[in-house]
N, C-alpha and C positions, 0 to 999 in steps of 0.2 A: 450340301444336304446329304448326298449320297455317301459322301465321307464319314457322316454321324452314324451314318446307319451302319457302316462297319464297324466301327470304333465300339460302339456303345449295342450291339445286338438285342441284347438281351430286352429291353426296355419295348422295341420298338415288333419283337416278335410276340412279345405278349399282347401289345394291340392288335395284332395282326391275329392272336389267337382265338381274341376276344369275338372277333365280326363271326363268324360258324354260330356260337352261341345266341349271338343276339335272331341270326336268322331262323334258328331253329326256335328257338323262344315263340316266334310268330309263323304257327305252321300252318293257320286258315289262309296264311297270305299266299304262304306256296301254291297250298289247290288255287284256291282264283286265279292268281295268275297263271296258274297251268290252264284254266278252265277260258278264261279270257284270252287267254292266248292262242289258244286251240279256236275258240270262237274266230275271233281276228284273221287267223291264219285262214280258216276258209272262208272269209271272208272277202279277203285278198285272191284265194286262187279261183273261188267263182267269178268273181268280180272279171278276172284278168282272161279265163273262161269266154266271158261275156265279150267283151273288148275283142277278142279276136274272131270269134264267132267260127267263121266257115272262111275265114285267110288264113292262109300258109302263114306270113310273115308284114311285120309292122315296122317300120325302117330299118328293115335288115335282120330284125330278132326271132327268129321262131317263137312259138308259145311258150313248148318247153322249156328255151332258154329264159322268155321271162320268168318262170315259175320256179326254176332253178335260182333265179337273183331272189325272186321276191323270198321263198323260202327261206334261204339261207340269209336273209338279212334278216326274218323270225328269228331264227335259233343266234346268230350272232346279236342279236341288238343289245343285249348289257355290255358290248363294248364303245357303244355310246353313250350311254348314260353321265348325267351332269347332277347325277344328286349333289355329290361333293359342293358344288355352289349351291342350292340352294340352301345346306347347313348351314354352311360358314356365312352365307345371309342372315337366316336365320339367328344365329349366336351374335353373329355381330348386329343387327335389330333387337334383340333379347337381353344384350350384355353378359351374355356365358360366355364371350368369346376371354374377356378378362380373365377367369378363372384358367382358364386352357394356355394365358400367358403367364400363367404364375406359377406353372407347374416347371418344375425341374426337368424339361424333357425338350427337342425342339422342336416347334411348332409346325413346321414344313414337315417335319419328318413324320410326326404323328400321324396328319393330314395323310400322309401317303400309305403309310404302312397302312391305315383304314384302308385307303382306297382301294390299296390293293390287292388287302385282303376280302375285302365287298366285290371286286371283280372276280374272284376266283370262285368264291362262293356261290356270286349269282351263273357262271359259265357252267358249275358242276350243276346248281339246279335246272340249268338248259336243256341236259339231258335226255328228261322226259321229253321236252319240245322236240327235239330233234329226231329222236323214236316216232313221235307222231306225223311229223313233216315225211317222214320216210314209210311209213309203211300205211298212213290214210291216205295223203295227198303225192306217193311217189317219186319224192324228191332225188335226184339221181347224185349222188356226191361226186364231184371232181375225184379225176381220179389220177391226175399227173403230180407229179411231187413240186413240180417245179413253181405251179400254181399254188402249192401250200405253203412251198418256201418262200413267195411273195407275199400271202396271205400271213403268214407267221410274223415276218419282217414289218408288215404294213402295221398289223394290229399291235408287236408288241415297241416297236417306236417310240410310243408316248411314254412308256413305263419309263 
């Protein structure tokens, strides 16, 4: 698959060019989710707030430390994301998926170049999240490389 995607570029960057426009097509989704998310996020750090009340530490983790995980797994969580199956449920329950085998193009390949134009999309709209995470709820960013270089290698893995 990954061979297709050298061989043949052109095809597989124009899907990939495609995902930006569809997300901007849907910009009330942006705010919500900015707005839902921001909700959730304090959510999560009163909550966690709460939990430790007037202790130092909870098996070992400072608060901070939780609130540092819990934050940043806010602003990173579209690198979880499993839309990608429920589509391809979806098409294959629908019968679109036939049309998408009949196309001159390969199917794995397609699948991906969305994908992986949809993760870059949805990380650049993180953005704002992560502004917020930092300067409402104080989020302190690692600051060793070394830990980013394991974070880079972790995340980018599956790609």
């Amino acid at each position: 698959m990954i061979s297709r995607l050298f061989r043949e570029p052109g095809k597989y960057l124009a899907i990939l060019g495609m995902v930006p426009k569809v997300f901007m097509a849907y910009q009330l989704w942006f705010w919500a989710g900015l707005v839902l998310g921001t909700i959730g996020m304090a959510i999560l750090y009163f909550f966690w707030r709460a939990v430790y009340g007037t202790t130092e530490a909870i098996a070992g983790l400072t608060l901070n430390t939780t609130l540092t995980y819990i934050l940043l797994a806010q602003v990173f969580r579209p690198l979880t994301d499993v839309d990608l199956i429920f589509e391809f449920g979806y098409n294959l329950r629908e019968g679109g998926i036939i049309h998408q085998l009949l196309r001159p193009i390969n199917f794995q390949a397609m699948y991906y170049s969305q994908n992986v134009g949809a993760l870059g999309m949805q990380m650049v709209l993180q953005i704002p999240m992560a502004l917020v995470a930092t300067f409402v709820f104080g989020l302190q960013w690692p600051t060793d490389l070394a830990v980013w270089g394991a974070f880079l290698v972790s995340a980018l893995s599956p790609l």
